[in-house]
C-alpha positions, 0 to 999 in steps of 0.5 A: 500500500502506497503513501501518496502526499503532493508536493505542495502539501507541508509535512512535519518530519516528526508526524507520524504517517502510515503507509497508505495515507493519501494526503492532498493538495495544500494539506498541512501536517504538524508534528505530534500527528499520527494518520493511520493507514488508507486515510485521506486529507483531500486538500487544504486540510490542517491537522495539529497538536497530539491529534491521532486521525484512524484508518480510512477516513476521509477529510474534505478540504478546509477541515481543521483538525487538532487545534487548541480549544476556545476555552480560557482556561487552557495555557497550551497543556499537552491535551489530545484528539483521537479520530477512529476509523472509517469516518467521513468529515466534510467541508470546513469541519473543525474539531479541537483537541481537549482543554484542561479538566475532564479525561484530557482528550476529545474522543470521536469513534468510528463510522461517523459522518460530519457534515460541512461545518460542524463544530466538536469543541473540546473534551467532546466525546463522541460514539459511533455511527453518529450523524451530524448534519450541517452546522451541528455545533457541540460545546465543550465536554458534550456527550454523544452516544451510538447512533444517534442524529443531530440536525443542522444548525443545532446548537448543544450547550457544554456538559450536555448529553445525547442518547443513544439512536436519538435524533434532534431536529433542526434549529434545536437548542439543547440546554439539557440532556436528551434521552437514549431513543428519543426525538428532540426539537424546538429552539429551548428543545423539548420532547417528540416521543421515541425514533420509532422510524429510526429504531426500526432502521437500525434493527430493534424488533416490535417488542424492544420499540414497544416497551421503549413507548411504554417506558416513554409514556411512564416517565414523561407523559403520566402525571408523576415525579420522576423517581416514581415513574422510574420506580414504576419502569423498573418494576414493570419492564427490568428486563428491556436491556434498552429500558434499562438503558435509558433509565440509567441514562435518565440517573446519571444526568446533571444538567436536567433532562429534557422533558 
């Protein structure tokens, strides 16, 4: 497998290329770098900083890769950015390496696709098989889970989450967490009730989607406090892995759950 880097691209002798990677036109490539095999930097991309990209993604030109992030707590400490493999990053896409606090590294997994100008700040952690339509913008530290649609011009506030098989319309602006298999919208977004269509699309049989309805109806629609409708779940349906799911998600938030 051949390496394939134009002449008018800038590599640093210290980056970290494997063989395979295709790097384009006007590409630049600093050190601390590390691209791994069958990747592709179309043009005009830049990619700084402790920034890891995997095998087989391709980038498309004017992505930003590696930068500090936009946090006035950060002084230029060796934080990290790690890309899995398999993902598609399109036009003027920017993704920044960690700031200080949290884990130290923004995380994207594999099989993602990042539509033009998309913005993932840093300690950003991203699963996998995820789509962000164009000018889905996350603040810092936000949680991304498996599967999960975000729609253009969202805007995500820091700290928040979103669940798994998920999908958040357009123009949404997320201020608190958004529930595993659930549909999210609206400018102080609120809740749809479960990605029926999306469900079905990725596989989860009758049953798994009817007990995720049931679920819904418990925790969001009866008129209860939140620990009773949760006590009333695990009583009647603990045996729904993705129930159990999206309780445990519902447990852990901090920042509220949109309701």
């Amino acid at each position: 497998m051949k390496t394939r880097i134009h002449p008018t691209a800038i590599i640093d002798p210290k980056a970290e290329i494997d063989a395979g990677v295709d790097i384009g036109p006007f590409c630049i490539v600093k050190r601390a770098v590390k691209i791994r095999k069958g990747t592709k930097l179309l043009s005009h991309v830049t990619v700084e900083g402790s920034a890891e990209i995997g095998e087989n993604c391709t980038i498309h030109p004017y992505t930003s890769i590696g930068f500090p992030p936009q946090d006035l707590k950060y002084k230029g400490e060796d934080t990290e950015l790690v890309i899995g493999n398999n993902n598609t990053i399109r036009e003027y896409v920017s993704i920044h390496r960690a700031s200080v606090g949290g884990e130290g590294a923004t995380v994207i997994g594999s099989n993602n696709f990042l539509m033009a100008y998309v913005h993932i700040a840093h300690n950003c952690r991203i699963g996998n098989n995820v789509i962000m339509a164009n000018a889905a913008t996350l603040a810092g530290h936000v949680l991304v889970e498996d599967n999960a649609v975000i729609g253009g011009l969202v805007a995500i506030h820091q700290y928040t989450r979103i669940g798994r098989h998920a999908m958040v319309g357009g123009f949404s602006g997320i201020g608190q967490d958004i529930p595993p298999y659930m549909i999210a919208s609206g400018a102080r977004a609120k809740l749809y009730g479960p990605n029926t269509i999306g469900l079905k699309r990725h596989g989860l049989s009758d049953t798994t989607i009817s007990a995720i309805k049931k679920a819904y109806k418990i925790l969001f629609r009866e008129k209860r406090t939140l620990n009773e409708a949760i006590k009333k779940v695990h009583a009647e349906m603990s045996d729904v892995a993705e129930v159990n799911h999206l309780i445990e998600f519902i447990e852990k938030n901090k920042r509220g759950i949109c309701r």
